[in-house]
Structure formats: C-alpha cells, structure tokens
C-alpha positions as CSV (number, residue, x, y, z in Angstrom):
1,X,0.0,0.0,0.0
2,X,1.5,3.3,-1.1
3,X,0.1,5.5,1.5
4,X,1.4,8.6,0.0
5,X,0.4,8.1,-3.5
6,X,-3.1,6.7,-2.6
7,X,-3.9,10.1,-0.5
8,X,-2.5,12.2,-3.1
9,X,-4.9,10.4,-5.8
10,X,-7.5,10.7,-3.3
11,X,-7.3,14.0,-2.6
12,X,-6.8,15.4,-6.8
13,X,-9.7,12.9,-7.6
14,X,-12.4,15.1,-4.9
15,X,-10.7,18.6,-5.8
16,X,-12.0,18.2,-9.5
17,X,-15.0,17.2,-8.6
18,X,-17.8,20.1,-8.4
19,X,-20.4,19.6,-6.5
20,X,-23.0,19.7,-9.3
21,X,-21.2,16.8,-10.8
22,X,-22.7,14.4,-7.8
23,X,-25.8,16.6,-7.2
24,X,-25.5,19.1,-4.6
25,X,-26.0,22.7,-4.4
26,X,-22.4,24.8,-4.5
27,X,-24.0,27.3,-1.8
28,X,-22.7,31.1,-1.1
29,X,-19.7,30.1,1.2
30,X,-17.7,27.7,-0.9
31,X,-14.2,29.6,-1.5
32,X,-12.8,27.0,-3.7
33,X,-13.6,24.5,-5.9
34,X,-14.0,20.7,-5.9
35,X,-15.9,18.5,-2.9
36,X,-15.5,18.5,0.7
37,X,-13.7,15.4,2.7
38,X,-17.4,15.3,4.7
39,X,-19.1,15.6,1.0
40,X,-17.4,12.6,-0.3
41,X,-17.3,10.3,2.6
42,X,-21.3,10.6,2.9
43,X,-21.2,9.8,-0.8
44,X,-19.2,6.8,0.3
45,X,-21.0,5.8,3.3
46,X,-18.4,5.9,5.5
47,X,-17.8,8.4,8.2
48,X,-15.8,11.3,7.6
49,X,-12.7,10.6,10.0
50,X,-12.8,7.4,8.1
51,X,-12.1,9.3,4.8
52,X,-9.7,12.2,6.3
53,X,-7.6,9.9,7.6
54,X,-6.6,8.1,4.0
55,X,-6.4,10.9,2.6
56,X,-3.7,12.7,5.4
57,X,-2.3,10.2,5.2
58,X,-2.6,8.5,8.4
59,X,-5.5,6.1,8.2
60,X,-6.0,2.2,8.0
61,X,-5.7,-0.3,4.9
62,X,-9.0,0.0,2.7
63,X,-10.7,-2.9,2.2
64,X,-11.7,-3.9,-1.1
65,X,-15.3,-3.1,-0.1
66,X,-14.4,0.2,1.4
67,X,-12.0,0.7,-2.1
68,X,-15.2,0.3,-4.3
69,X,-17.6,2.6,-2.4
70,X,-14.4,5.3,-2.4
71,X,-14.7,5.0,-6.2
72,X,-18.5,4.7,-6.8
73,X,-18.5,8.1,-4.4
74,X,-15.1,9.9,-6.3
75,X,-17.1,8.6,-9.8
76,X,-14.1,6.9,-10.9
77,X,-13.5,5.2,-14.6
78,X,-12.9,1.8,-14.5
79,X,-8.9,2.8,-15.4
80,X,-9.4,5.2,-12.3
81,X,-10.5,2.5,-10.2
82,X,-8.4,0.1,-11.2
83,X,-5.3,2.7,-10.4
84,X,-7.1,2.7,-7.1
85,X,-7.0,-0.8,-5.9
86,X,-3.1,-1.1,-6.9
87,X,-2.6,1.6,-4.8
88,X,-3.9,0.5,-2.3
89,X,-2.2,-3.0,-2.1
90,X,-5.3,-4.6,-3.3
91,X,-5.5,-6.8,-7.1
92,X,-6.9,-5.1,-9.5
93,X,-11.0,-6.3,-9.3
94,X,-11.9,-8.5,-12.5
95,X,-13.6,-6.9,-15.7
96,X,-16.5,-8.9,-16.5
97,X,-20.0,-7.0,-17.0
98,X,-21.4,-8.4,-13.9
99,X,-19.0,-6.1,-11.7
100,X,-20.9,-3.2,-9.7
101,X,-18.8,-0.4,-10.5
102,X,-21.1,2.1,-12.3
103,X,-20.2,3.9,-15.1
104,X,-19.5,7.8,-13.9
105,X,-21.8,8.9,-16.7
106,X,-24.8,7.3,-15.5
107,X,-23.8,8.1,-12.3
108,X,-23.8,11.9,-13.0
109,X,-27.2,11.2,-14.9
110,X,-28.7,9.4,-11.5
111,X,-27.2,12.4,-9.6
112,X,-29.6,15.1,-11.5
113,X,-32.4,13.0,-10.9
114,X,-32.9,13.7,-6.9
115,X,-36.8,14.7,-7.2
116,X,-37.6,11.4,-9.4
117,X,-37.9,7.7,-8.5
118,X,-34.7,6.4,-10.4
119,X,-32.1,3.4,-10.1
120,X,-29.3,1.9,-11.6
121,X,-29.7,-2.1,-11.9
122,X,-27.3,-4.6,-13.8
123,X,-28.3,-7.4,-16.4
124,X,-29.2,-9.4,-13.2
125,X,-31.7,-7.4,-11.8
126,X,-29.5,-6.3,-8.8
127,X,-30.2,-2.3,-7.7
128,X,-26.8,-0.7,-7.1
129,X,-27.8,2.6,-5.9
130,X,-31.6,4.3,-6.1
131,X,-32.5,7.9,-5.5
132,X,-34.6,8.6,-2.9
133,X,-37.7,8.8,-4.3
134,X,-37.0,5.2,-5.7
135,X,-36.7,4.1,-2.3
136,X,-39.9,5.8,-1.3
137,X,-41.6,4.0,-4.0
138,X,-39.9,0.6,-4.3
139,X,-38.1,0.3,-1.0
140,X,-34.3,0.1,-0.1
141,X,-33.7,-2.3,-3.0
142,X,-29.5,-1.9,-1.9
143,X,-30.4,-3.5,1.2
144,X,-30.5,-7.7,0.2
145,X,-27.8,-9.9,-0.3
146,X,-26.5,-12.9,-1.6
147,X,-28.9,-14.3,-4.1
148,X,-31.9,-12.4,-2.7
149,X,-30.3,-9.4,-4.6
150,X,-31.3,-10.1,-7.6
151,X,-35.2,-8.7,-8.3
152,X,-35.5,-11.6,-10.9
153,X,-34.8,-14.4,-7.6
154,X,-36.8,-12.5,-5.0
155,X,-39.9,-12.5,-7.6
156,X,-39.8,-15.9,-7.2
157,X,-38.8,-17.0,-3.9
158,X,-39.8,-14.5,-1.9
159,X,-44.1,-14.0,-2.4
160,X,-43.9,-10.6,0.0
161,X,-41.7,-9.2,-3.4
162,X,-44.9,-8.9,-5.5
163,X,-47.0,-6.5,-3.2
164,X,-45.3,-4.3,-5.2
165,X,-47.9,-5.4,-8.1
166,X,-51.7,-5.7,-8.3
167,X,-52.0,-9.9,-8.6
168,X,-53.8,-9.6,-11.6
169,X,-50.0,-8.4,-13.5
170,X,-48.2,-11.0,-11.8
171,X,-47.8,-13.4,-14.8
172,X,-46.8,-10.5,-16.8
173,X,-44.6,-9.4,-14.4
174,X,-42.9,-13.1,-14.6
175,X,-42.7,-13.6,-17.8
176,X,-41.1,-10.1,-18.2
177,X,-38.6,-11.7,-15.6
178,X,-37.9,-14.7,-17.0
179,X,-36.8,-13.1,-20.4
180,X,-34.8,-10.8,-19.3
181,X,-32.8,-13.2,-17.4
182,X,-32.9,-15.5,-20.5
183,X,-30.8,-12.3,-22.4
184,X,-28.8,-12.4,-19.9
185,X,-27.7,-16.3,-19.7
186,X,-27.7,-16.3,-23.5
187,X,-24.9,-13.5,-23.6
188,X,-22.5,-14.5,-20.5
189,X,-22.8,-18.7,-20.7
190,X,-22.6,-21.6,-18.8
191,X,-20.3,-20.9,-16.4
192,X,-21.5,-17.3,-15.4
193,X,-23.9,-15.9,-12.2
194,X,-26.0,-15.6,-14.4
195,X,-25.9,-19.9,-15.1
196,X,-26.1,-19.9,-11.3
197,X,-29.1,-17.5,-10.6
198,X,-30.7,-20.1,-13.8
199,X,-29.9,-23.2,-11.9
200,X,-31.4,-22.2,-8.3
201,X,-34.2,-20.7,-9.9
202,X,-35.5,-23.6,-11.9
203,X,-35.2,-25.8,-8.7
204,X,-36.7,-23.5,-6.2
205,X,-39.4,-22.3,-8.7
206,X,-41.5,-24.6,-10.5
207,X,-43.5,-21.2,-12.1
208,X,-39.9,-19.8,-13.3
209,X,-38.7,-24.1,-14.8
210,X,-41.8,-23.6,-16.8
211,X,-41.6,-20.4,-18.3
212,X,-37.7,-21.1,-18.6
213,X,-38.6,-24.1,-20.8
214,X,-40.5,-21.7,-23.5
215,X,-37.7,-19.8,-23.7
216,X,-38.8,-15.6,-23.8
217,X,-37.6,-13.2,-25.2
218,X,-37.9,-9.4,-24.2
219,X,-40.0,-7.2,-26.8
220,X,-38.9,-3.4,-28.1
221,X,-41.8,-2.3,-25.9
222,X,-41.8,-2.1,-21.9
223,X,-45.6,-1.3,-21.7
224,X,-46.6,0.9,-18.7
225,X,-46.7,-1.1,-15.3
226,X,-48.9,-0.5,-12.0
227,X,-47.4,-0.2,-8.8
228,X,-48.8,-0.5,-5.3
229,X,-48.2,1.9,-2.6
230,X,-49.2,1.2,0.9
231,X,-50.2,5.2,1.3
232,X,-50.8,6.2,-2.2
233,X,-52.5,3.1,-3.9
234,X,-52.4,2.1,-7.8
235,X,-49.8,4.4,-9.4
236,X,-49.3,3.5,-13.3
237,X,-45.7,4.0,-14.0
238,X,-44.1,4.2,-17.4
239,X,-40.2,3.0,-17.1
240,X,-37.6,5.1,-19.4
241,X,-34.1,3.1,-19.2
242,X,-30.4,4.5,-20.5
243,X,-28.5,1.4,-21.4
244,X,-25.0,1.3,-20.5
245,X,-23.0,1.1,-23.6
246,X,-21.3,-2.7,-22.5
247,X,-25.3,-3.0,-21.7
248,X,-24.3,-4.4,-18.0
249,X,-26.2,-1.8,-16.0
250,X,-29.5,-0.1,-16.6
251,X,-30.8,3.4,-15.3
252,X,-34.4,3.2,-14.8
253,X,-36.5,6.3,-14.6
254,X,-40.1,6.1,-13.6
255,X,-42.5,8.8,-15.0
256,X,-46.1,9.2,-15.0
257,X,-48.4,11.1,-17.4
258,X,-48.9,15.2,-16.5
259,X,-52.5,15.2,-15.3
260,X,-53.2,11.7,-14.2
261,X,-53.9,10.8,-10.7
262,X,-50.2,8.8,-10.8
263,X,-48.7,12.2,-11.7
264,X,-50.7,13.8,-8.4
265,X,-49.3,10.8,-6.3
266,X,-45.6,11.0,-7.5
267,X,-45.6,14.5,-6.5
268,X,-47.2,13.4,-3.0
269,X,-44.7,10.8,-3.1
270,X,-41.2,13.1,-3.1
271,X,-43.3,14.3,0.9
272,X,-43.3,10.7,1.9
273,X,-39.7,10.3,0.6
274,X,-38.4,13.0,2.4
C-alpha cells in the first residue's frame, strides 16, 4: 500500500470534482472549488474521520469493499479505479460485465435525478444505488444480499416481493422476468452468475422451470406497469431506461403522465420520501 500516492490520488480525484457533478448545491460560502472530505465520505458511506484519515495520510488499509464505495463516491473510470485498488495493495477487481462499479456517466445522470424515482440495476436485476424517491416507492432495494439481490430471484422466492404489483400483473410481471434473465444467460454462458441464478431458480421455482422451458424473449416495448403503494394506492408508471453502452447496468427512470392521478401521487410521493 503506497500510502502517499493513494492520499494524493484521493485528494486530486475530490478537488475536481464540483459539486454539481454528484448533485449538490455549491451554496454562497464555498471559496474554492472541488468537494468537501465530509461531501465525499457521505457519498461513500463511511464516516468522515474514516475518509480524512486516508487521505492525510494516516488512516487504516482500505478494504476492497471500502475501495469500491471510495470509487462509486469519487465517480471513478474503470482505469481510475483500477489505479485505485493497486494503490492500495489490493489486485486489481476483474472486468466482466457483472461487476458493480457504475459507469460515472450514469452516475452523474442518476445524480440530477434527486426529485424522481430512479435506479441503476445490472443485467441481473440487482439495484446498485436508487434515488430517494425510488426508495420511497420501491423500497431500499440496496439492502438484500446474496442471491436475494437479484429482483428476478426475490420474484420468485420470496411472495412478499410482489405486493409491489396488483395480482392480476403477476404473470406479466414473470414472464417479463424470466426473459430478461434469458438475455442475460444467453450472452454471459454456462459458467457465469447468471448460469447460477438459472440453476437455483428452476429448482426453487416450478413457475420460473416452466416459463424457462418456452424460452422468452424481451419485446422493443416495456408497456406501462402498476405499482402499489401502501399510502398512495395504484400508481401507473411508465419505465424510461439508459443502457449502459457494455449493456451491464441499466438506469431506470419512472415517469407518470402530466395530469393523471399517478402524476398527483408522485408528486405526493417526493413528501413521503423526504
């Protein structure tokens, strides 16, 4: 671990950041440019002496965990991250497109969109970070692990994961599922988490073997889908997504139609959110 280098890296990676780039107001009193230590370490999770002291240098070893919410936070490039990690002692995490490293772009795209339920996902239906209105709506999606991570495994496993939907869309909902899995198994193989999430699925869920064995395929059109809100009811939801270009992650955006009663309750919903 080059201590030296890794605080010096740190510490020009947060000084070009502005803080429009990750979404929050500049304010009258900033003298200088570039992020606070405080301003990235709550876009890290992680306490603010945490953060100083890396960056002083003077602080512990960064675990790899710690190393990829430093770079999720500092929107780091892949090379940038990568730079990171060697660093900091650490091998350099694979490339594959399952990783959760989000691309800064989108990042900076999920960062304008604090008044709208939005959320970056990847190819296997895992959230990787949600605004706050997306939480309000959907719930802390970030929150499950292992397996249960993965929308398309909690669907099926796990019936309090389709209160979210009106019963009558539930076979939509899974067929919807099931293909979009399907693209994803048919692009990464055999021997892939995507392969694995297949394999439990089909012997947990007789519903999922079944529609695995007709083999779906998505459709150019994501009609509009209805939502259920324990405070707000029925809210009809049309889903805008921004493809990553390696197509491993996905931001979603959910809109609803000016002047509809859904339009009324997303607006109702950004006071329950905060």
């Amino acid at each position: 671990m080059d201590r030296a280098e890794l605080a010096a890296f740190l510490r020009a990676r947060r000084e070009a950041l502005q803080p429009e780039d990750v979404g929050l107001p500049r304010g009258r009193r900033r003298r200088t440019g570039g992020l606070r230590r405080e301003e990235v370490a709550a876009l890290c999770d992680m306490s603010a002496d945490y953060y100083s002291r890396i960056e002083q240098p003077r602080g512990p070893h960064p675990s790899e965990q710690m190393l990829a919410a430093i770079a999720r936070g500092l929107h780091l490039s892949l090379e940038e991250r990568d730079h990171l990690f060697q660093l900091a002692g650490h091998a350099v995490p694979r490339r594959v497109r399952r990783g959760d490293h989000i691309n800064p772009g989108m990042m900076r795209v999920l960062d304008r969109l604090g008044d709208t339920p939005a959320q970056v996902v990847n190819h296997l239906g895992e959230t990787l970070k949600q605004t706050r209105m997306a939480v309000a709506l959907l719930g802390d999606e970030t929150a499950f692990t292992g397996r249960a991570r993965s929308l398309h495994y909690r669907w099926f496993t796990d019936p309090s994961s389709r209160l979210l939907h009106p019963e009558s869309d539930h076979a939509v909902q899974s067929r919807l599922l099931v293909a979009d899995l399907y693209g994803a198994y048919a692009r990464d193989g055999g021997d892939s988490r995507a392969a694995d999430l297949v394999g439990a699925l089909r012997t947990a869920s007789p519903e999922f073997a079944a529609l695995w064995r007709e083999h779906p395929v998505l459709g150019a059109y994501c009609a509009p889908k209805r939502f259920e809100h324990p405070e707000l009811g029925t809210l009809e939801l049309h889903c805008q997504t921004l493809v990553d270009p390696d197509q491993s992650q996905r931001l979603l955006v959910f809109t609803a139609v000016p002047g509809t009663e859904s339009h009324a309750s997303l607006q109702l919903l950004s006071v329950l959110g905060g």
